[in-house]
C-alpha positions as CSV (number, residue, x, y, z in Angstrom):
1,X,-15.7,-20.8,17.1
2,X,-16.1,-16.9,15.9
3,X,-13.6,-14.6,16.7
4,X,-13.9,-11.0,15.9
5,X,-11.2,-8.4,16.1
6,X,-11.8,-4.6,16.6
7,X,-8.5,-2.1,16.3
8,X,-9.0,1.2,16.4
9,X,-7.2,4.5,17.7
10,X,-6.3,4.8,21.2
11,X,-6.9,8.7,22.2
12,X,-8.8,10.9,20.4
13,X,-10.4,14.2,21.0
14,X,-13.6,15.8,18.8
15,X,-14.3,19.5,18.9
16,X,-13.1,23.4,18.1
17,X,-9.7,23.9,18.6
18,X,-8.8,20.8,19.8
19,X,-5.7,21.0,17.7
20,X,-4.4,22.3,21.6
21,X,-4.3,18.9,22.7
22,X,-1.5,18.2,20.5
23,X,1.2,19.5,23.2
24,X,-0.4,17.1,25.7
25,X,-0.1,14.0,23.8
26,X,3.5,15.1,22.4
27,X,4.7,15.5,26.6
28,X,3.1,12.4,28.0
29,X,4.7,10.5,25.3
30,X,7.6,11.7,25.6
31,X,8.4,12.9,21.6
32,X,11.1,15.1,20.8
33,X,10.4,16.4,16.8
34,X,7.7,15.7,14.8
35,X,8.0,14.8,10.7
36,X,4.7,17.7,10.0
37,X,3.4,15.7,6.7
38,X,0.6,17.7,4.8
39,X,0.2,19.0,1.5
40,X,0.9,22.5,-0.9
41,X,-2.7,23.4,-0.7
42,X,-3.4,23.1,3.1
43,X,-0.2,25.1,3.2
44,X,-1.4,28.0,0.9
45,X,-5.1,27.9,2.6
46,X,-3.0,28.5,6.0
47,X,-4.6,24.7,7.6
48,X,-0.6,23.8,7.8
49,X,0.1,26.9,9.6
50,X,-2.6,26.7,12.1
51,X,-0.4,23.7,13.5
52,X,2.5,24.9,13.1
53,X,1.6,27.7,15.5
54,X,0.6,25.5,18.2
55,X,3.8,23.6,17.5
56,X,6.2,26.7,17.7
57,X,3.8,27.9,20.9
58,X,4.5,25.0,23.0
59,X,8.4,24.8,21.8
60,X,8.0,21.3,19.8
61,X,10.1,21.4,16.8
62,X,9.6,19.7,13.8
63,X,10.7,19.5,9.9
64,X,7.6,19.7,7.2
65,X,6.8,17.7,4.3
66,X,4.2,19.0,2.0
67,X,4.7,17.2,-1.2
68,X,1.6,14.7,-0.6
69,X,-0.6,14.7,-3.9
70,X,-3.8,13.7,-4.1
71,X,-4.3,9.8,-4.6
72,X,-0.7,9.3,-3.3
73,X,1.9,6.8,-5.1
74,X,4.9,5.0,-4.4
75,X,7.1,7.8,-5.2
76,X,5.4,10.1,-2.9
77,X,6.0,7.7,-0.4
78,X,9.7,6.9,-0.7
79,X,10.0,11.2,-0.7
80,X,8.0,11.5,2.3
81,X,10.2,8.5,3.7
82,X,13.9,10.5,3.0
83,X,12.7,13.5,4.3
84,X,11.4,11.5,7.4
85,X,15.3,9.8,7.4
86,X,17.0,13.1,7.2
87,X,15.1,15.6,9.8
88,X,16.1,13.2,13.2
89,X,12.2,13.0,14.2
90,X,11.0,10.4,16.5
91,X,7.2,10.6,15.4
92,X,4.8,11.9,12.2
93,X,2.2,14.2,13.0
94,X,-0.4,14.2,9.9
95,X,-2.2,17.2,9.2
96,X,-4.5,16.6,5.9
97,X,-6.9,14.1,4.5
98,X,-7.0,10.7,3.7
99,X,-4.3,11.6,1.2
100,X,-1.6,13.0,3.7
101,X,-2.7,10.4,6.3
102,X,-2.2,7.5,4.0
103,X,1.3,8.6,3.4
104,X,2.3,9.3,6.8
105,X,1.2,5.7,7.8
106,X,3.2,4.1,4.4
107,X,6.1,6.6,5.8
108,X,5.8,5.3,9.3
109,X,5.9,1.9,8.9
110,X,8.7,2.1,6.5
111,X,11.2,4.0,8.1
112,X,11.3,1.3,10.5
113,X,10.8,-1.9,8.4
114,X,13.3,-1.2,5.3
115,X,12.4,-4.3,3.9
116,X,9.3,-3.1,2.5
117,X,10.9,0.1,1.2
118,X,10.2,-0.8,-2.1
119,X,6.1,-0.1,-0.8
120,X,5.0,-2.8,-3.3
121,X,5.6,-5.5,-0.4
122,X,3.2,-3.6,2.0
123,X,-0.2,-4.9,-0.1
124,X,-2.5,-7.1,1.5
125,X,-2.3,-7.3,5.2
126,X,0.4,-7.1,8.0
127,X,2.7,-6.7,5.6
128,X,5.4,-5.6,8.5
129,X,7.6,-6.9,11.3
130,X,8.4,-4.0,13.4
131,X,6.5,-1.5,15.4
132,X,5.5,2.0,13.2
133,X,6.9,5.1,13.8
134,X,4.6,6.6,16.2
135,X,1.8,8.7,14.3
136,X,-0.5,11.3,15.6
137,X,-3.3,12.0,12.8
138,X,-5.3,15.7,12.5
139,X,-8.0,15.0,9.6
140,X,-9.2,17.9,8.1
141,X,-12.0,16.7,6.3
142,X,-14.9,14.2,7.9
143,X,-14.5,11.5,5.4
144,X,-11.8,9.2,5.1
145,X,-11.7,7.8,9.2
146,X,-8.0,7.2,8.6
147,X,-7.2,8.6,11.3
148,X,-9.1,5.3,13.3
149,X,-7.9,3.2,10.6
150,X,-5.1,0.6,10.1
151,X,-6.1,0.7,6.4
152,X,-3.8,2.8,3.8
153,X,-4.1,3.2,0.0
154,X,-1.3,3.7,-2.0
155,X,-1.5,4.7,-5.6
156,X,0.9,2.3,-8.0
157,X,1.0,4.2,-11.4
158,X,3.2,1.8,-13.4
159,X,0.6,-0.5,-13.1
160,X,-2.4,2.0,-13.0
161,X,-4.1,1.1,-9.6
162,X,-4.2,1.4,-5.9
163,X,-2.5,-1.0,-3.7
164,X,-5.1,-1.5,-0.4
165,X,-2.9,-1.9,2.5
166,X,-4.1,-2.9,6.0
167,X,-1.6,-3.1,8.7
168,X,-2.4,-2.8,12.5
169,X,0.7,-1.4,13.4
170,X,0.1,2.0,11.5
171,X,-2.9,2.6,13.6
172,X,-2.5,6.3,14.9
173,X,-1.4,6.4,18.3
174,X,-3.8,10.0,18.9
175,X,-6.3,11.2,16.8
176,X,-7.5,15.2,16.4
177,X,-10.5,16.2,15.2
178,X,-10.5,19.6,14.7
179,X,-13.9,21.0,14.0
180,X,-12.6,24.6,13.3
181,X,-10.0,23.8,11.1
182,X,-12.9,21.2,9.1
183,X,-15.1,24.5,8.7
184,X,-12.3,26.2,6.8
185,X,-12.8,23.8,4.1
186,X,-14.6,24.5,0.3
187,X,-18.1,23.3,0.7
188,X,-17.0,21.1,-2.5
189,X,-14.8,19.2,-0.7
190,X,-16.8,19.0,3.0
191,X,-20.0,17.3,0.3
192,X,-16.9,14.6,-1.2
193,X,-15.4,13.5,1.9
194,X,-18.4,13.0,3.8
195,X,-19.8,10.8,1.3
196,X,-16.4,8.9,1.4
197,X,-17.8,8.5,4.8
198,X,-21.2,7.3,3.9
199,X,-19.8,4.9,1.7
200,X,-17.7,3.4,4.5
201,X,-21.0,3.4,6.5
202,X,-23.1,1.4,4.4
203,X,-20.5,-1.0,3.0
204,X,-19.4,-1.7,6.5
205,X,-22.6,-2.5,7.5
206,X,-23.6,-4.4,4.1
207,X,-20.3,-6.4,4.1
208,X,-19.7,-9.9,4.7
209,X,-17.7,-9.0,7.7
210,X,-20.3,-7.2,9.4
211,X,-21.0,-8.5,13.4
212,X,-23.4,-6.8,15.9
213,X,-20.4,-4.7,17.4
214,X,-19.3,-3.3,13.6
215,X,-23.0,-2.8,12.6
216,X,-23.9,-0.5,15.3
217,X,-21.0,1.6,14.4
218,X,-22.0,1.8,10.9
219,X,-26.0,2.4,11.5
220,X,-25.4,5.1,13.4
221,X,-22.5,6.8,11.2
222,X,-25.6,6.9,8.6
223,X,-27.5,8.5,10.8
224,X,-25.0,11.4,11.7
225,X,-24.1,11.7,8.0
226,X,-28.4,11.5,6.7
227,X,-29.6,14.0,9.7
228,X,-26.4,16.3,8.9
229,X,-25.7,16.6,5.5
230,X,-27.8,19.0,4.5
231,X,-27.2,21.1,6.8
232,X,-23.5,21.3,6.5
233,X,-24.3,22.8,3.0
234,X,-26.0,25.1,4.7
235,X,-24.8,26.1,7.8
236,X,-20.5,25.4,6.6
237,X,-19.3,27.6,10.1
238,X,-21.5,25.0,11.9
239,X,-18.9,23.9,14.5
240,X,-21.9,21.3,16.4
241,X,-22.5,19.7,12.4
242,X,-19.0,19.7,11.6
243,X,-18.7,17.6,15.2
244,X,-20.8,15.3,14.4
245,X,-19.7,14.8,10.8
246,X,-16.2,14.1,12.4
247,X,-17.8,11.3,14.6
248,X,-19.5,9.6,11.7
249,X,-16.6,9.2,10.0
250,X,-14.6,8.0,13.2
251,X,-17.2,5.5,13.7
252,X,-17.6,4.7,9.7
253,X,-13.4,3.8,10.1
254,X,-13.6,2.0,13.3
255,X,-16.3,-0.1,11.4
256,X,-14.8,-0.6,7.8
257,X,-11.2,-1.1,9.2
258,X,-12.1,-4.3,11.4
259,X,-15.1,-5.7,8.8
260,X,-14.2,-4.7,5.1
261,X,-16.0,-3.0,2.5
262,X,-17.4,-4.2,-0.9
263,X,-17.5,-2.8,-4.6
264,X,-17.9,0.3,-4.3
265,X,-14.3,0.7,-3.8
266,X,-13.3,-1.8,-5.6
267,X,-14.9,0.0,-8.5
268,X,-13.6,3.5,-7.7
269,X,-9.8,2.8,-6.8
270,X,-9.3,2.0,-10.5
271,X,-11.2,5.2,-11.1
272,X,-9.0,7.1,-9.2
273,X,-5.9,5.3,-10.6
274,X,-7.0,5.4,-14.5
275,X,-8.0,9.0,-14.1
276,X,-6.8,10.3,-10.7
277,X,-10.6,11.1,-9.7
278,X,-10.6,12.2,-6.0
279,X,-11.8,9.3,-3.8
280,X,-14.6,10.8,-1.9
281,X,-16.2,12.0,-5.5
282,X,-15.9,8.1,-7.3
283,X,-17.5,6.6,-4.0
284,X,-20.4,9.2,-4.0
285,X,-21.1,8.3,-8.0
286,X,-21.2,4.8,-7.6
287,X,-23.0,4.2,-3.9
288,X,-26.5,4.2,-5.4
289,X,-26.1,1.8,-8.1
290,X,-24.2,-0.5,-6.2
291,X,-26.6,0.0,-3.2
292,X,-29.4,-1.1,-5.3
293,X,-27.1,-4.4,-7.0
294,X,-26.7,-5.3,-3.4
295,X,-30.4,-4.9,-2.0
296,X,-31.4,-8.2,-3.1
297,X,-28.4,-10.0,-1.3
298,X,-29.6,-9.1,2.3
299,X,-33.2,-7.7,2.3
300,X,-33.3,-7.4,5.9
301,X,-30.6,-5.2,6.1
302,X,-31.1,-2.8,3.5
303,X,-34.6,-2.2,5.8
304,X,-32.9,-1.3,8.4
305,X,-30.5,1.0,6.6
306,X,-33.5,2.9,5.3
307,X,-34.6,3.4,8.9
308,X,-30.8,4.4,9.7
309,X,-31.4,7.0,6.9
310,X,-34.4,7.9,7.7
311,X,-36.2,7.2,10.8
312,X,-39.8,7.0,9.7
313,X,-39.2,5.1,6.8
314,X,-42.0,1.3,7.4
315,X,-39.5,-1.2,7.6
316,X,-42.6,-3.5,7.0
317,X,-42.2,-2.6,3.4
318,X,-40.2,-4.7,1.1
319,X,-36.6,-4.6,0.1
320,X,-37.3,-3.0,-3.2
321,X,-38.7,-0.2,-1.5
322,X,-36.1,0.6,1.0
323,X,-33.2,0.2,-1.2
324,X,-35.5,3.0,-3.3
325,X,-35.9,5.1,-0.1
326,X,-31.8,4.9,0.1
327,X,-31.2,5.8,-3.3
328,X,-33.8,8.6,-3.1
329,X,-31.7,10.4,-0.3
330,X,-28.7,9.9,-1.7
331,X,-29.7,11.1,-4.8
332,X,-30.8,14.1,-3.2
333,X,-27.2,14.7,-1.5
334,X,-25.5,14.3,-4.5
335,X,-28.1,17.1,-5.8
336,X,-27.8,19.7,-3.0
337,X,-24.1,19.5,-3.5
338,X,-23.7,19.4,-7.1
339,X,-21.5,16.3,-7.2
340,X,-21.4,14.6,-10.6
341,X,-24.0,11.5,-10.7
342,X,-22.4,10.0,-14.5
343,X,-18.9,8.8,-14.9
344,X,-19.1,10.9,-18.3
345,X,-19.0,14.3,-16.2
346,X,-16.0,13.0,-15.1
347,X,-14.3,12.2,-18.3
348,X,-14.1,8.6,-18.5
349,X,-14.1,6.5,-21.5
350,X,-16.5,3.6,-22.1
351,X,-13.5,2.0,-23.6
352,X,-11.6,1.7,-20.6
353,X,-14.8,-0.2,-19.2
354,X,-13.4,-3.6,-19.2
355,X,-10.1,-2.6,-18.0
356,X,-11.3,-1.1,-15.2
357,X,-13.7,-4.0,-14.3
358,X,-10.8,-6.3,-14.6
359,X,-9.4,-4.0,-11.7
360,X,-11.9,-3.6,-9.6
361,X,-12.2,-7.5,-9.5
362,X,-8.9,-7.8,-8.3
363,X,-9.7,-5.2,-5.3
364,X,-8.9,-6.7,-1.8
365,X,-12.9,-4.6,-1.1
366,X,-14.0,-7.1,-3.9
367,X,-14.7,-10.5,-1.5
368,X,-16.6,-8.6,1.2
369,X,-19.6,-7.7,-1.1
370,X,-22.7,-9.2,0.1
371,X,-23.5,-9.7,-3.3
372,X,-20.7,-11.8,-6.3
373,X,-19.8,-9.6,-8.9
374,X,-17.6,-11.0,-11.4
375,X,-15.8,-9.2,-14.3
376,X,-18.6,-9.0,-16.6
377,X,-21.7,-7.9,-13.7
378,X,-19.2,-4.7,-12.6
379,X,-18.9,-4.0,-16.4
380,X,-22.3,-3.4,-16.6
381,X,-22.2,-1.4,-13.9
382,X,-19.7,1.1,-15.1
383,X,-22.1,1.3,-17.6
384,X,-25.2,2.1,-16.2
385,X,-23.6,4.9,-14.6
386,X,-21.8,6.4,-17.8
387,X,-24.5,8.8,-18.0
């Protein structure tokens, strides 16, 4: 007998301004003080501030902690964690990427579990015995879905990788998708995250984990993300793109978090680890090549992800060809938003090849490719992509 399991976020609201609806959630849950976790540079661009305001407007205090880095670690963590221990707050509210949201969930389910306070013990999954704090997530990008995810990544730099940690209890309670504040962002940054979230798509829907439910989710993620792309270069102040950007990536995460991924990630986490490369910018790199090692795994599939990509595309034609058509529009993102296409733009070293394979294999996103890869096969890969 098949069982599958989907966990996802409970309330959520898409849209301008719907920051607003934090006061609501707050009173009918009955919170006191909020932990505000974000970072320095959503601080200086005034993102922070826009929440505090509606914080301070509807008389909910709260202590902030902006220390979040990019590609978060352990440290990060246990500072988020005192600060949490020492302001007397009864739930986080997360105001960032998938950065700040990560931390917040490591922060939540620590501060009531101090048996994994040495973070290490929260890799792999349901790591925890008690309840998380309760978490109420405001993404300001449309890429990572962590604020629908129970999945959080945690950078360990002793040992120069990311530890993937999967834990339903972190799932946020309310999730905010604020289109307005997602149009403030650099154009730069709108391009990476949204290809985090078309990675999420397609791997979800390629994995091994994939079932009718998770694969309708991801199909039509890639279709928000193919018809709107473009024009979110174009049109930035877009607050009807930006919206549906936000539900691709809500409905990438509700798919990826239940069914898995595959090597993309496994490939870029030691990227980010080895050389601190944001996330959203690895995953874009490396989608076509992988996309194309994959095609040959599950013909049928990759035919109807062309069609997801691109509605006219013959899905008559062979498997070749649509995994081709994929490439070719992918391609052409990566293009109209100037995101780097060779690992050597990025400053990596062909000699940290095998070390990084060796990494990637050990990924928990490693088993759920539709396709094996061993240590050697993702070698190559790093190496067809060098430049």
């Amino acid at each position: 007998m098949s069982i599958s399991r989907m966990v996802y976020t409970g309330t959520s609201y898409f849209g301008e301004y719907a920051r607003e609806k934090i006061a609501e959630e707050v009173s009918k849950r009955h919170f006191r003080k909020a932990l505000l976790i974000s970072d320095k540079a959503l601080e200086a661009c005034g993102i922070t501030g826009k929440i505090e305001e509606t914080l301070k407007k509807n008389g909910i205090p709260y202590t902030l902690f902006d220390e979040v880095k990019p590609n978060p670690t352990i440290e990060n963590v246990r500072a988020g964690l005192a600060c949490y221990k020492n302001s007397g707050s009864d739930f986080i509210l997360a105001v960032g990427g998938g950065s700040v949201i990560d931390t917040a969930k490591a922060v939540a389910v620590t501060a009531n579990n101090p048996e994994n306070e040495d973070i290490v013990s929260l890799e792999g999954m349901d790591k925890s015995k008690n309840p998380a704090v309760p978490l109420i997530a405001v993404p300001t990008t449309a890429g990572t879905g962590s604020e629908t995810t129970m999945d959080y990544v945690i950078t360990n730099t002793q040992e120069k990788r990311k530890m993937a940690c999967m834990d339903s209890k972190v799932v946020p309670a309310a999730a905010i998708l604020d289109t307005e504040i997602m149009a403030s962002l650099p154009l730069s940054l709108t391009a990476a995250t949204a290809m985090d979230a078309l990675t999420h798509a397609v791997e979800s829907y390629l994995s091994k984990g994939a079932f009718s439910f998770s694969e309708m989710l991801s199909l039509k993620a890639v279709s928000l993300i193919s018809e709107n792309f473009i024009r979110v270069i174009k049109e930035p102040g877009n607050y009807e793109v930006r919206k549906e950007l936000a539900i691709a990536q809500y409905l990438a995460g509700m798919s990826f978090t239940n069914v898995g991924l595959g090597i993309v990630h496994s490939m870029a986490h030691p990227l980010s680890a080895f050389y601190d490369i944001p996330h959203g910018t690895a995953n874009a790199l490396i989608l076509p090549y992988v996309l194309e090692f994959n095609a040959a795994a599950c013909p049928e599939k990759i035919r109807q992800l062309a069609a997801a990509f691109d509605p006219s595309f013959d899905t008559s034609k062979s498997a070749e060809e649509a995994s081709a058509h994929c490439v070719e529009i992918i391609r052409s993102f990566l293009t109209a938003s100037g995101l780097p296409q060779h690992l050597s733009e990025l400053g990596v070293r062909e000699s940290d090849f095998e070390a990084l394979a060796q990494s990637a294999c050990k990924d928990a996103a490693t088993p759920d490719n539709p396709r094996e890869a061993d240590e050697n096969t993702i070698k190559q890969l790093y190496q067809s992509m060098y430049k």
